[in-house]
C-alpha positions, 0 to 999 in steps of 0.5 A: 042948780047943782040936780039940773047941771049934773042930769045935763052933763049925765044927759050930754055924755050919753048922747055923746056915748050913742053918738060914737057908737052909731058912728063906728067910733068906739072899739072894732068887734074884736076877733077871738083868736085862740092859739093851739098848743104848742103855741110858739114859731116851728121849724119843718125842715130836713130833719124829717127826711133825715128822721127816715133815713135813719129809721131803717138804721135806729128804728123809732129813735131815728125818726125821735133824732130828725124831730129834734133836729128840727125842733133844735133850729126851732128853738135857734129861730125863736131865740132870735125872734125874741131878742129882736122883738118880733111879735108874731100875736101883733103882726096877725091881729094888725093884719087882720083887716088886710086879708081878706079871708080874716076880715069877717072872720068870728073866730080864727084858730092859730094851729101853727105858725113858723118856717118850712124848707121849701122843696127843690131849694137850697135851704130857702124858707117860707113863713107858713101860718096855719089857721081855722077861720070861723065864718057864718058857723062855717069853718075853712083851713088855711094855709097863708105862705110867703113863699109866692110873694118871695118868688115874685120878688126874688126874696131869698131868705136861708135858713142861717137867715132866720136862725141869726137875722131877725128883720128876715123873720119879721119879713117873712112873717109880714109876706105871708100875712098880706 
Protein backbone atom coordinates (compact mmCIF):
# COMPACT_ATOMS: atom_id res chain seq x y z
CA UNK A 1 0.00 0.00 0.00
CA UNK A 2 2.94 2.35 1.29
CA UNK A 3 5.20 0.87 -2.66
CA UNK A 4 1.82 1.79 -4.58
CA UNK A 5 1.30 5.37 -2.94
CA UNK A 6 4.80 6.50 -3.16
CA UNK A 7 5.18 5.53 -7.36
CA UNK A 8 1.71 7.53 -7.33
CA UNK A 9 2.86 10.57 -5.75
CA UNK A 10 6.39 9.98 -7.80
CA UNK A 11 4.42 9.34 -11.02
CA UNK A 12 1.80 12.66 -10.48
CA UNK A 13 4.76 14.78 -9.62
CA UNK A 14 6.43 14.08 -12.78
CA UNK A 15 3.80 14.45 -14.96
CA UNK A 16 3.02 17.71 -13.03
CA UNK A 17 7.09 18.52 -13.87
CA UNK A 18 6.35 17.76 -17.72
CA UNK A 19 3.14 19.40 -17.60
CA UNK A 20 4.77 22.92 -16.61
CA UNK A 21 7.65 22.80 -18.71
CA UNK A 22 5.78 22.01 -21.91
CA UNK A 23 3.62 25.07 -20.74
CA UNK A 24 6.22 27.70 -20.54
CA UNK A 25 5.84 27.62 -16.82
CA UNK A 26 9.19 26.81 -15.38
CA UNK A 27 12.12 29.58 -15.63
CA UNK A 28 12.57 31.92 -18.61
CA UNK A 29 15.99 30.75 -20.61
CA UNK A 30 18.00 33.02 -18.68
CA UNK A 31 20.25 35.52 -20.78
CA UNK A 32 24.02 35.47 -20.03
CA UNK A 33 24.87 38.93 -19.50
CA UNK A 34 28.65 39.62 -18.55
CA UNK A 35 29.79 42.82 -17.65
CA UNK A 36 33.29 44.31 -19.03
CA UNK A 37 35.88 45.83 -16.45
CA UNK A 38 35.34 48.25 -15.11
CA UNK A 39 31.98 47.50 -14.29
CA UNK A 40 30.20 50.50 -12.38
CA UNK A 41 28.41 53.87 -13.81
CA UNK A 42 31.01 56.35 -15.91
CA UNK A 43 31.07 60.08 -16.37
CA UNK A 44 32.13 61.33 -20.13
CA UNK A 45 31.97 65.02 -19.79
CA UNK A 46 33.90 68.23 -20.24
CA UNK A 47 36.91 67.16 -18.63
CA UNK A 48 37.98 65.28 -21.87
CA UNK A 49 38.02 68.88 -23.62
CA UNK A 50 39.49 70.34 -20.96
CA UNK A 51 42.29 67.37 -20.69
CA UNK A 52 43.42 68.85 -24.36
CA UNK A 53 43.42 71.98 -23.65
CA UNK A 54 45.60 71.75 -20.90
CA UNK A 55 47.98 69.34 -23.01
CA UNK A 56 49.42 71.92 -25.10
CA UNK A 57 50.18 73.59 -21.73
CA UNK A 58 51.20 70.33 -19.12
CA UNK A 59 51.63 67.68 -21.55
CA UNK A 60 50.28 64.19 -20.83
CA UNK A 61 49.60 65.03 -17.14
CA UNK A 62 46.95 67.66 -18.88
CA UNK A 63 44.95 64.98 -20.38
CA UNK A 64 45.77 62.66 -16.91
CA UNK A 65 43.89 66.19 -15.04
CA UNK A 66 40.58 66.03 -17.48
CA UNK A 67 40.25 62.17 -16.95
CA UNK A 68 40.11 62.56 -13.20
CA UNK A 69 37.89 65.28 -13.62
CA UNK A 70 35.68 63.02 -15.04
CA UNK A 71 36.15 60.18 -13.15
CA UNK A 72 35.70 62.69 -9.93
CA UNK A 73 31.80 63.47 -10.99
CA UNK A 74 31.83 59.50 -11.49
CA UNK A 75 32.48 58.74 -8.57
CA UNK A 76 29.83 61.68 -6.94
CA UNK A 77 26.97 59.91 -9.63
CA UNK A 78 27.90 56.59 -8.01
CA UNK A 79 27.91 57.37 -4.54
CA UNK A 80 24.48 58.79 -5.11
CA UNK A 81 23.26 55.64 -6.99
CA UNK A 82 24.13 53.51 -4.25
CA UNK A 83 22.70 55.45 -1.58
CA UNK A 84 19.43 55.80 -3.06
CA UNK A 85 19.51 52.04 -4.25
CA UNK A 86 19.54 52.42 -7.95
CA UNK A 87 20.11 48.97 -9.34
CA UNK A 88 21.67 49.40 -12.83
CA UNK A 89 22.26 44.76 -12.86
CA UNK A 90 18.02 44.75 -12.10
CA UNK A 91 16.65 47.68 -14.09
CA UNK A 92 18.77 45.83 -17.49
CA UNK A 93 17.72 42.13 -16.66
CA UNK A 94 13.84 43.49 -16.27
CA UNK A 95 14.05 45.45 -19.38
CA UNK A 96 15.35 42.59 -21.26
CA UNK A 97 11.87 41.44 -22.68
CA UNK A 98 10.92 45.02 -23.56
CA UNK A 99 13.68 45.86 -25.99
CA UNK A 100 13.20 44.51 -28.73
CA UNK A 101 16.99 44.13 -30.07
CA UNK A 102 17.73 42.05 -26.17
CA UNK A 103 14.67 39.85 -26.76
CA UNK A 104 16.24 37.13 -28.33
CA UNK A 105 19.62 37.87 -27.41
CA UNK A 106 22.09 34.47 -26.24
CA UNK A 107 24.58 36.74 -24.81
CA UNK A 108 24.68 40.50 -24.03
CA UNK A 109 28.14 41.98 -23.11
CA UNK A 110 27.83 45.12 -20.70
CA UNK A 111 30.83 47.24 -22.28
CA UNK A 112 29.94 50.29 -20.39
CA UNK A 113 26.81 52.19 -18.80
CA UNK A 114 26.61 55.82 -17.27
CA UNK A 115 25.94 59.41 -18.47
CA UNK A 116 27.54 61.79 -21.46
CA UNK A 117 27.06 65.63 -21.73
CA UNK A 118 25.28 66.15 -24.49
CA UNK A 119 27.10 68.31 -27.06
CA UNK A 120 25.59 71.86 -27.75
CA UNK A 121 23.74 71.63 -24.04
CA UNK A 122 24.22 73.46 -21.01
CA UNK A 123 25.20 70.55 -18.97
CA UNK A 124 22.42 68.33 -19.90
CA UNK A 125 22.92 64.29 -19.80
CA UNK A 126 22.08 61.35 -21.06
CA UNK A 127 22.32 57.46 -19.87
CA UNK A 128 24.16 55.87 -22.52
CA UNK A 129 24.60 51.87 -22.38
CA UNK A 130 26.79 50.45 -24.29
CA UNK A 131 26.23 46.56 -25.15
CA UNK A 132 27.44 43.52 -27.32
CA UNK A 133 24.18 41.44 -28.17
CA UNK A 134 24.94 38.10 -29.26
CA UNK A 135 22.34 36.56 -31.76
CA UNK A 136 22.32 33.76 -34.16
CA UNK A 137 26.28 33.52 -33.65
CA UNK A 138 26.12 36.85 -34.79
CA UNK A 139 27.53 39.89 -32.67
CA UNK A 140 26.05 43.78 -33.14
CA UNK A 141 27.33 46.89 -31.00
CA UNK A 142 24.67 48.86 -29.35
CA UNK A 143 24.41 52.07 -28.05
CA UNK A 144 20.78 52.58 -25.97
CA UNK A 145 20.45 56.40 -25.12
CA UNK A 146 17.78 58.64 -23.27
CA UNK A 147 18.67 61.46 -24.88
CA UNK A 148 15.78 61.24 -27.94
CA UNK A 149 13.20 60.31 -25.38
CA UNK A 150 14.34 63.23 -22.84
CA UNK A 151 14.15 65.57 -25.97
CA UNK A 152 10.55 64.18 -26.94
CA UNK A 153 9.53 64.80 -23.51
CA UNK A 154 11.53 67.90 -22.60
CA UNK A 155 13.32 66.11 -19.90
CA UNK A 156 15.94 68.00 -18.46
CA UNK A 157 18.16 66.68 -16.41
CA UNK A 158 21.99 68.45 -15.50
CA UNK A 159 24.71 67.11 -14.50
CA UNK A 160 24.38 68.68 -10.41
CA UNK A 161 21.02 66.36 -10.99
CA UNK A 162 22.42 63.07 -11.26
CA UNK A 163 25.42 63.75 -8.95
CA UNK A 164 22.86 64.73 -5.84
CA UNK A 165 19.29 63.33 -6.97
CA UNK A 166 19.07 59.96 -7.34
CA UNK A 167 15.32 59.42 -8.75
CA UNK A 168 17.12 61.41 -12.06
CA UNK A 169 19.65 58.37 -12.45
CA UNK A 170 17.18 55.93 -12.18
CA UNK A 171 15.08 57.87 -14.60
CA UNK A 172 17.64 58.17 -17.06
CA UNK A 173 18.74 54.79 -16.64
CA UNK A 174 14.94 53.45 -17.13
CA UNK A 175 14.67 56.10 -20.77
CA UNK A 176 17.40 54.57 -22.35
CA UNK A 177 16.34 51.15 -21.44
CA UNK A 178 12.85 51.28 -23.47
Amino acid sequence: MKKGFITAALLFSFLINSACTSLGIQSESAVEILYSSPDRISFQGKGAGAGMALMSSMGPVGIALGVAIDEGIAKDIRETAQQGGVDFKALLNSAIADVSALQQAERIEVKRYGFVIKDGSKDYVAAEIHLNVMQDGQSEDLVLSSWNRQQAEEYWVTMDDIKTKSGSIQSLFEMALK
